[in-house]
Structure formats: structure tokens, C-alpha cells
N, C-alpha and C positions, 0 to 999 in steps of 0.2 A: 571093203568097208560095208559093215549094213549099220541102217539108220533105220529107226521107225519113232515115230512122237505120239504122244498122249495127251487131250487137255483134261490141265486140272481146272479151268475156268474159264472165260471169254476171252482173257486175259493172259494166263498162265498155260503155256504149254512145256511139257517134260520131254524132253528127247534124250534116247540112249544111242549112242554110238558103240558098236562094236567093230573091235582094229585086230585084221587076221594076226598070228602069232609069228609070221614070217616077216608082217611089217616091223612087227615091235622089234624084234630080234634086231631087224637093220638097222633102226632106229638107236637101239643100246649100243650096238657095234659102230657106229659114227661118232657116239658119245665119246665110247673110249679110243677110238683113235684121234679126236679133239685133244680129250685129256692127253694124249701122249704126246703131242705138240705143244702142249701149254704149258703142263706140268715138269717142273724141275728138277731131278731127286741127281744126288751125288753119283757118281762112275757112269753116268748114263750120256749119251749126247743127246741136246735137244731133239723133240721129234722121236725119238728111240728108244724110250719109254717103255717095255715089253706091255702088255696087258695081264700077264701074269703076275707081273711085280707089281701093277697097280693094285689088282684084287687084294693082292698078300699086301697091301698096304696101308688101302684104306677101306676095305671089304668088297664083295664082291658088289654088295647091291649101292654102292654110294651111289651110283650114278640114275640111281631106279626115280627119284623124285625128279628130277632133270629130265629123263625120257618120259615119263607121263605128261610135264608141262607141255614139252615140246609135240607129244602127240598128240595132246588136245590142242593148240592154238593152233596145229597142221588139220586137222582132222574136223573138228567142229562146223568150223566154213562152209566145208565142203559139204557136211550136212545137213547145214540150214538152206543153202544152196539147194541139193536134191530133196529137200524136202519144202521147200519154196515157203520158209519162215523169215520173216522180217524183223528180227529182233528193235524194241526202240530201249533199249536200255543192257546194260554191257550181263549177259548171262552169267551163272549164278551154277559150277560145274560142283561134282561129287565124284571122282575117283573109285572105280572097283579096285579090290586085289590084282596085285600088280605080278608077273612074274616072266622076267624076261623070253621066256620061250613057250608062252601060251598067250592068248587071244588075251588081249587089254578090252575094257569096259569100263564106259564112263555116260554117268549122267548130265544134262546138263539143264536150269530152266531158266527157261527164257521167257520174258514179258513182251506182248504183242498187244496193237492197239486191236480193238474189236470188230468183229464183223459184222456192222449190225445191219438190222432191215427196218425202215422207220415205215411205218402207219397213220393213215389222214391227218397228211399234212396240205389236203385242199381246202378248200371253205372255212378256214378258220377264222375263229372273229375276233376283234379285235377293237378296242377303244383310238378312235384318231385321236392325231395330238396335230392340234393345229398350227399353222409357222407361228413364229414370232413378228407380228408384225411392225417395220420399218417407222423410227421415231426419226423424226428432223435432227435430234441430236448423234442419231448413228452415225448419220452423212456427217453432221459436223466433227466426230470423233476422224473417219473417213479422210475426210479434206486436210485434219492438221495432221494426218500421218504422212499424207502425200506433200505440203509444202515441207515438213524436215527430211522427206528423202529429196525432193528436189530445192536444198537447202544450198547455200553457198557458204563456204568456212570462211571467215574474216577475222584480221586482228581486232581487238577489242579498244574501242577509244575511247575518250572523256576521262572526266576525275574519278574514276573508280577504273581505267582500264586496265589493271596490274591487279585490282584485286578480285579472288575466285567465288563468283556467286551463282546461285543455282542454276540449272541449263547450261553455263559456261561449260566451250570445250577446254580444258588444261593440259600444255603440254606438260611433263614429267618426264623427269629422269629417277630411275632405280639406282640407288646405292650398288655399285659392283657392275653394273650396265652401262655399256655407251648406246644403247638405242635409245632412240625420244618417243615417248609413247603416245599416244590422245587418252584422255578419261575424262566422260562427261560427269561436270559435278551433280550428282543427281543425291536429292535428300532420300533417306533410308537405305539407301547405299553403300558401299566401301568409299568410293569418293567421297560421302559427304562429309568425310571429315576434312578434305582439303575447303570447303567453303571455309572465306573470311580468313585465310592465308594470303600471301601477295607474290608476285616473281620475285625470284631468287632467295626466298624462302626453302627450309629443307624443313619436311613435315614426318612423324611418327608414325604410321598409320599402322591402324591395327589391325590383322585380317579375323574372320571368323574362325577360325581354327587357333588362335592366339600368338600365330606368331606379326614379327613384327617389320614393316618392312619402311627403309630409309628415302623417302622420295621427293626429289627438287622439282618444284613448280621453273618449269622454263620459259612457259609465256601462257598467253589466254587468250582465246578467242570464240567468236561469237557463231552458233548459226542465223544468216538473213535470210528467212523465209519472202517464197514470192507472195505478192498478195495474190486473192483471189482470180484478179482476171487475168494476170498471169499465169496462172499455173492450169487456167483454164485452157489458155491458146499453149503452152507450152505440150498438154497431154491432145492435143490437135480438137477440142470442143470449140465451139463459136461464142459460147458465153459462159459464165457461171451456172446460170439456169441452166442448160444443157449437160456441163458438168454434174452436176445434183440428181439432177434426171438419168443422169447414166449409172451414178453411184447408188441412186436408190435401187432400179433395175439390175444392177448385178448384185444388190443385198438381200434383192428378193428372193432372184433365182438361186444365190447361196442359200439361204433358208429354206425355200421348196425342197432343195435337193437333202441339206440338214432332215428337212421333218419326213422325208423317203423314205432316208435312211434307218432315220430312228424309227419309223413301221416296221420297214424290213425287218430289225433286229429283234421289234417287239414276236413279232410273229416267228421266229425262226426260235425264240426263245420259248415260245408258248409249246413249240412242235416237239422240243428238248425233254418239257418238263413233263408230255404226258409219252417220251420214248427212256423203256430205261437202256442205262449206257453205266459199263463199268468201267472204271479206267483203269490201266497198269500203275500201282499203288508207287514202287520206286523210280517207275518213268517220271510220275507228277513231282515227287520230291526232287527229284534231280531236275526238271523245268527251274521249283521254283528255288532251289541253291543256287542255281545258274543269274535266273533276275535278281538274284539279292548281292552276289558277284558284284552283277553288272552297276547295282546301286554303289556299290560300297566302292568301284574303281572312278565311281564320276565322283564321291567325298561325303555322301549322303551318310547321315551320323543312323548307327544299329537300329532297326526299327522295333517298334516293340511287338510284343506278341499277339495283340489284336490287328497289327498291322500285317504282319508275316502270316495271319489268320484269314483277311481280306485278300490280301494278295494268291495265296492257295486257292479260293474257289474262284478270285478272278482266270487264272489261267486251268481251272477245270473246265470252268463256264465255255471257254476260248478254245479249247483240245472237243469240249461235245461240237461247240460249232461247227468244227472243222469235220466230224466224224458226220454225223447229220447232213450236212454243205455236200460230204463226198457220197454218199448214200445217195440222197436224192437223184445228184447228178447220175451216179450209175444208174437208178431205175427209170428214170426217164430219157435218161438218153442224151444228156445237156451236156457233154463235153465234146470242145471246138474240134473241128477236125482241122486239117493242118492248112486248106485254103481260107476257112476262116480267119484264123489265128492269123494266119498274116496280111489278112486284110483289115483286122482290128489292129496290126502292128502298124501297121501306113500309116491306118487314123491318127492315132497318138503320135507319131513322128513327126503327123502334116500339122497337130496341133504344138508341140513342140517348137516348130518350125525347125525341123532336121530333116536329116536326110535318114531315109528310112533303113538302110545298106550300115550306115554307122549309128544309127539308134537301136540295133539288133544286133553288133557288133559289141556297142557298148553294154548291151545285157548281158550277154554272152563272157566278158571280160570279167564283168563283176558277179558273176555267178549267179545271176536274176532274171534268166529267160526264163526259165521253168517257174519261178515263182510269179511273174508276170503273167503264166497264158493262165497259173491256176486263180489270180485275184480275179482274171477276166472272168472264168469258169463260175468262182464261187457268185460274183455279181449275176451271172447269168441266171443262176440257179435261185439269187435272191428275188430274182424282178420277177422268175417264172411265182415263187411265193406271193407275191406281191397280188399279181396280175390274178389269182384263183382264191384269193382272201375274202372276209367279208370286211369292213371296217365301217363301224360305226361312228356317226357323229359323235363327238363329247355332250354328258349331258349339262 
């Protein structure tokens, strides 16, 4: 086999594959001793087929589209292989003249993300974007999350304890179902139409998609949140003040780390916009046919065409990232070597509270160590942006 490739773009490279005339030959002559096992014709036993009586049957070349397929999908591999092409999107072949006892010839093109080389991306300047600073009402949003996780479920009592009013959990039965379900009556909801129903009522409920589902309220009950200083010695604080004071101090350092980030991106995004970058045109279509998939299997009704428009340059914006992210990293030298990488893997274990042996097992399982060492890599690469930035006060 020789191979040799051509680019038509950054993007676009052409490869020709040529297949000696002795391969094709074997190739055809497996075909038809296939056919002589498959095919059926009267006075013949299976298997025993002559190849003579096939030709004189169904002509000599029938078989010729069958051995071009098969020696492209054998052959191609092999040449993006020795020619060390990473195709991201399924190639795009062209067929030469075919003739079973001369050299086969076939083109193929393939889309490759680009190879680019990014320029001053240190000192770049940038406008800060200062945190959000901490209101008394975050904490209080804060605190009544945490007394309904640590909420107690109780039957519901007094003159109204049989009928479903907002917040109520309701137990339910589905029409057709013997499971007992929970559904909090919450207004703007599907539940809310069970409010101001009572037990042993069967209710119509209408889902968003218009069908209709049969369901018996089987009881009601309440969550009893702790008060305050409860929930303060429950989460190991000494007071509510100290609660408060903890909850502000981790909404800060959430927000610090928030407005990092959003630098980082401002700046990686500024490095984007003055690097040009082309992307493989059918790779990006096939990206965003794939999230539209993925919308339309979780029930998300056809987006319209400004949407499917936003969406397109969100994950171009997302593919430069990545291309830029891996750039850098190569010219500076910023990916982990392998005692790093597992010294970062501890960290996160020991923050986990796992054990480090099955928290790299468990990546490993789910196909996410390689995507794990590269988020570390990309973050590495964002802080080194970060760290060599200029960032100016807002005015």
C-alpha cells in the first residue's frame, strides 16, 4: 500500500491511497468464494457454486462495488495510521477506476482539527469584574436550604390535615401503579394541581406534553424544619452566629473563586479573538446535531433557529477553547507529568474523603481519567494566563 496526503486547508486534508493489484485480485477472489457459500442456484450444493457459473450469471464484475467497499474500510485505517491523521469526523472517500487485476485507487478527505500556534498571550489586559458581594439575605436563602435538607417528614395534623396545600409532601398513587410515590405540592408545578384536593381523592392531572395522568392522593404530610439553633449544633457550630459566619465565609470564597474564573475566561477569550482558528465545518455540525439529540431525548420541545444559531457559536467558542488551552499548554511546557498527576489525584481523593486506589479506579471504570488529568492541565494553563495578565480595576 502507498499513501501520501495533501492539505486543502488547516482543516482539510486529501489522502490517496493506493492498493497493489495483487491485493485487489485476493480481495475479489474471497468475495467470490463468499458468494459461493451464500449464494443458492438449483443443481448446485451449497458452498459449490463454481465461479464460472456465477460470472455467467450475474456478470463478471458484480462483485467490483463490494471489493472497493471492503478495500477501503480495510485499507484507509491503515493510512491514516502511517500517515499519523486524526480524523474528527467520519471521511468523505472517492473511488478510482476499479479493475480487478490492476492497482485500486482511492481518495479520501478527511477533516482534522488545526494546528495552530497562538501569539501574545501574556500581558494581556483586561477589565476586573469584582465578586458579588455577600447580602444577609444569601445566608438567609443558605440557612432555609439547609433546615429542608435536614427536615424531618411527619404526618400532617389539625382541621385541614387530609387536605394538600402548598409545601405539603403528598403521598400518590398512579393509576396502573402499585408504587406510592412522594410529590411536593409546589405552585407552578405539575403538583400544583393536587393543592386543595384531600386523601382519598383521585385527581386528573395534566402533564406538559398533554397527556393525562390518573392519581390518588394517599396521605399528606408535612416537612418540620429545625429551628435555628438547632440546625446550628446539628451541622457541629456553637451558635447561629458562628453558623452565619461560616455560611458567609464559604459564599465568599465561592464568589472569589466565581469571579477567577470568569477572568480566566474573559482573558482566554480575548487570546481567541485576536488568534485566527478555523474549524472543520462538518465536525462543528455534527458537535451541534449531537447537543440537539441530546435536548430533544431529555423532551425539550424543537428549538428555534436563533436558538440552534446561539448554540453553534457556543460550541465553536468551546472547540477554540480547547484548541488555544492545548496550544499554550504545548509551548510552554504545562502538561502534568505522570508524578504530578497523581499527586493531584490524592488531593482530590483526600478532598473526596476516598481512598485514592478507588477514586482512580473509579475514573478509570467510567472512562474519565484522561478527561480528568486534561481539566487539571487546561486549569493549569488557565492560572499560568491569569498569573501573566494585566487586569484593571473597573471604572
Amino acid at each position: 500500500m502507498k499513501a501520501t496526503k495533501e492539505s486543502k486547508s488547516p482543516t482539510q486534508i486529501v489522502v490517496r491511497v493506493e492498493i497493489p493489484a495483487e491485493a485487489v485480485s485476493r480481495k475479489v477472489d474471497e468475495l467470490f468464494r463468499r458468494a459461493s457459500r451464500e449464494i443458492r442456484l438449483p443443481g448446485f450444493r451449497p458452498g459449490r457454486v463454481p465461479r464460472a457459473v456465477l460470472e455467467a450469471r450475474f456478470g463478471k464484475d458484480f462483485l467490483n462495488e463490494d471489493a472497493q467497499a471492503e478495500l477501503i474500510e480495510e485499507y484507509l485505517p491503515q493510512a491514516l495510521q502511517q500517515l499519523q491523521i486524526r480524523p474528527v469526523s467520519p471521511p468523505q472517500t472517492k473511488p478510482g477506476e476499479f479493475d480487478p487485476h490492476r492497482d485500486f485507487t482511492f481518495e479520501a478527505e478527511v477533516e482534522v482539527l488545526p494546528d495552530i500556534t497562538v501569539q501574545d498571550y501574556t500581558d494581556i489586559e483586561i477589565e476586573d469584574v469584582p465578586a458579588e458581594p455577600v447580602q444577609d439575605s444569601d445566608i438567609d436563602t443558605v440557612i432555609e436550604r439547609l433546615r429542608v435538607e435536614h427536615a424531618t417528614l411527619i404526618p400532617k395534623v389539625g382541621e385541614r390535615s387530609s387536605v394538600v396545600e402548598a409545601g405539603d409532601i403528598v403521598e400518590i398513587k398512579i393509576s396502573g401503579e402499585e408504587e406510592v410515590r412522594e410529590w411536593q405540592a409546589s405552585p407552578g408545578e405539575l403538583t400544583e394541581q393536587l393543592i386543595g384536593h384531600t386523601v382519598g381523592e383521585t385527581v386528573l392531572v395534566q402533564t406538559e406534553d398533554g397527556q393525562q395522568l390518573r392519581v390518588r392522593i394517599e396521605g399528606v404530610k408535612i416537612l418540620e424544619k429545625p429551628d435555628l439553633a438547632e440546625l446550628a449544633k446539628t451541622l457541629g457550630h456553637e451558635d447561629v452566629a458562628a453558623l452565619r459566619a461560616k455560611i458567609r465565609q464559604e459564599l465568599e470564597e465561592s464568589r472569589a473563586r466565581r469571579r477567577e474564573r470568569t477572568l480566566k475566561l474573559k482573558i482566554l477569550d480575548k487570546i481567541i479573538a485576536q488568534t485566527p482558528i478555523e474549524l472543520p465545518p462538518r465536525f462543528v455540525d455534527s458537535v451541534v446535531a449531537q447537543e440537539l439529540e441530546r435536548l430533544h431525548q431529555r423532551g425539550l420541545s424543537e428549538p428555534a433557529a436563533e436558538d440552534v444559531k446561539r448554540l453553534k457559536a457556543a460550541i465553536e467558542q468551546r472547540l477554540k477553547r480547547e484548541l488555544v488551552l492545548e496550544a499554550i499548554k504545548r509551548q510552554e511546557g504545562l502538561a502534568l507529568s505522570d508524578a504530578d498527576f497523581e499527586k493531584l489525584l490524592e488531593e482530590e481523593a483526600k478532598k473526596r474523603e476516598t481512598n485514592p486506589i478507588k477514586f482512580r479506579a473509579l475514573l478509570e471504570r467510567e472512562g474519565q481519567l484522561q478527561n480528568f488529568r486534561s481539566d487539571l492541565e487546561d486549569e493549569r494553563v488557565l492560572q499560568f494566563l491569569y498569573e501573566h495578565a494585566k487586569i484593571h480595576p473597573k471604572e
